[in-house]
C-alpha positions as CSV (number, residue, x, y, z in Angstrom):
1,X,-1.5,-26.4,-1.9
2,X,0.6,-29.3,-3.1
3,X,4.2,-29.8,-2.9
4,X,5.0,-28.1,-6.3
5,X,3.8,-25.3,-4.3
6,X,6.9,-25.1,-2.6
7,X,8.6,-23.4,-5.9
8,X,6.7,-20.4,-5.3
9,X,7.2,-19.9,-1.7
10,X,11.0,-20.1,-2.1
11,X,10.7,-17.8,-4.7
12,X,8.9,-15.4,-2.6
13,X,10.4,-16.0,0.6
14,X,12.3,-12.9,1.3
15,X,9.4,-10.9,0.5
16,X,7.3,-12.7,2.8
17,X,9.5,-12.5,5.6
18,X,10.7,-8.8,4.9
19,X,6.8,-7.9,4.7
20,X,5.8,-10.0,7.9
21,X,8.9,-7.8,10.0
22,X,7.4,-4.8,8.4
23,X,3.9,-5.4,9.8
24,X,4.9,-6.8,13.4
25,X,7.7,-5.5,14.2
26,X,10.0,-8.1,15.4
27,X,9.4,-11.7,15.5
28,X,11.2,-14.8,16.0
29,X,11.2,-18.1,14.3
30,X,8.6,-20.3,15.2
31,X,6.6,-16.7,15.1
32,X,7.2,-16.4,11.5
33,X,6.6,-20.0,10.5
34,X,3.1,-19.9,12.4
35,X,1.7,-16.5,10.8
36,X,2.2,-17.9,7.4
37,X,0.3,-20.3,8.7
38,X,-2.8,-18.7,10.1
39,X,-2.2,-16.2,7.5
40,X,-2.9,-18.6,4.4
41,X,-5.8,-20.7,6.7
42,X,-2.8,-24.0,6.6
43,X,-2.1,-23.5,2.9
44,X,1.3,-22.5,3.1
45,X,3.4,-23.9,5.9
46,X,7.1,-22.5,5.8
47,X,9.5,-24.9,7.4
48,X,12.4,-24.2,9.7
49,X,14.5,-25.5,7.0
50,X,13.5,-23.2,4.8
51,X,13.6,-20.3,6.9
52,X,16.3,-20.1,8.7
53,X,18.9,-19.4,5.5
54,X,16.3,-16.8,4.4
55,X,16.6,-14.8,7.6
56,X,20.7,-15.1,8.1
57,X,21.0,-13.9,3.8
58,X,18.8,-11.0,5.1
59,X,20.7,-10.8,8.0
60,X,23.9,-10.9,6.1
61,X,22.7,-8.3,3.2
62,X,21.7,-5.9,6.6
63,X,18.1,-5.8,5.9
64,X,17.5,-7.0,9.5
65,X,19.2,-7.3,12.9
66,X,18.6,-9.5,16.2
67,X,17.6,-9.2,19.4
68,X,18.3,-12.1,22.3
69,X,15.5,-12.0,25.0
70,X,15.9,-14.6,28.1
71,X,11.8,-16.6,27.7
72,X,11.0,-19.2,30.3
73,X,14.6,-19.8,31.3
74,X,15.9,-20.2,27.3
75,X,17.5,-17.9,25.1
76,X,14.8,-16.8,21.9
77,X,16.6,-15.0,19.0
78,X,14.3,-11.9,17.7
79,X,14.7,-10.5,14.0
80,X,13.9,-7.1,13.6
81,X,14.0,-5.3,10.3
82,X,16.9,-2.7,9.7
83,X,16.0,0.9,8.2
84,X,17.0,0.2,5.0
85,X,14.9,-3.3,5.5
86,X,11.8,-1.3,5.6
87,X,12.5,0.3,2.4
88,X,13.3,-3.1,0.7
89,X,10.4,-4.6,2.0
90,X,8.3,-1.6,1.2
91,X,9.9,-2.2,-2.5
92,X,9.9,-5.8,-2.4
93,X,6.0,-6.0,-1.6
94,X,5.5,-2.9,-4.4
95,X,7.2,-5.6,-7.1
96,X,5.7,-8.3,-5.8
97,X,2.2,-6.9,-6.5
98,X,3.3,-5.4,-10.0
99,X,4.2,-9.4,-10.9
100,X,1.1,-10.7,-9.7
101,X,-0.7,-8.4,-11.7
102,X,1.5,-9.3,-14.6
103,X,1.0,-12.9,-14.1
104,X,-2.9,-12.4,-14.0
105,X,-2.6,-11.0,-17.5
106,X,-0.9,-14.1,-18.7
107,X,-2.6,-16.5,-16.9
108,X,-6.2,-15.1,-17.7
109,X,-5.8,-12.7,-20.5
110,X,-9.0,-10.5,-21.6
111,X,-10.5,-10.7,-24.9
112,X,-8.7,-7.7,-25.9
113,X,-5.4,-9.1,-25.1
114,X,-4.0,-10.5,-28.3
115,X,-0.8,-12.9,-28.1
116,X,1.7,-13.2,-30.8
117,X,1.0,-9.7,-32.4
């Protein structure tokens, strides 16, 4: 995907990450960045940049909490999803699917989909 890409993904961040927590568990950083990743076959790559502000909102809105655990000597920061995080993502992924299939109908309409009537 090309760098207009990038529109989309902000877009859709929250739900991505929301979704991602839902599925795992808990995950930290680097974690998240590299499951988009392997996820999408290197379509998508989500950047620290990106995701940090993402994950503190959510943090901030108490969709998700964190865990420190010592790794190899250094301090790794865990997000885990709060309960009413599960239901938002649970929601979040729901609307997400609905707008997809709304987009489909714009993008490819059917022949029995008539515009400006």
């Amino acid at each position: 995907m090309d760098a207009a890409n990038g529109d989309y993904l902000r877009g859709t961040l929250k739900t991505i990450v929301l979704r991602l927590l839902a599925q795992q568990g808990r995950m930290y950083g680097y974690e998240i960045t590299q499951a988009v990743e392997e996820r999408t076959g290197g379509e998508l790559t989500l950047t620290f940049g990106a995701l940090y502000p993402v994950l503190h909102k959510l943090e901030d809105e108490g969709l998700l909490v964190t865990q420190s655990q010592e790794v190899d000597g250094r301090l790794r920061k865990y997000y885990l999803l709060t309960p009413t995080g599960s239901e938002v993502a649970i929601r979040k992924a729901d609307e997400f699917e609905r707008f997809i299939q709304l987009m489909r109908l714009l993008i490819r309409p059917t022949p029995d989909v008539a515009f400006g009537q």
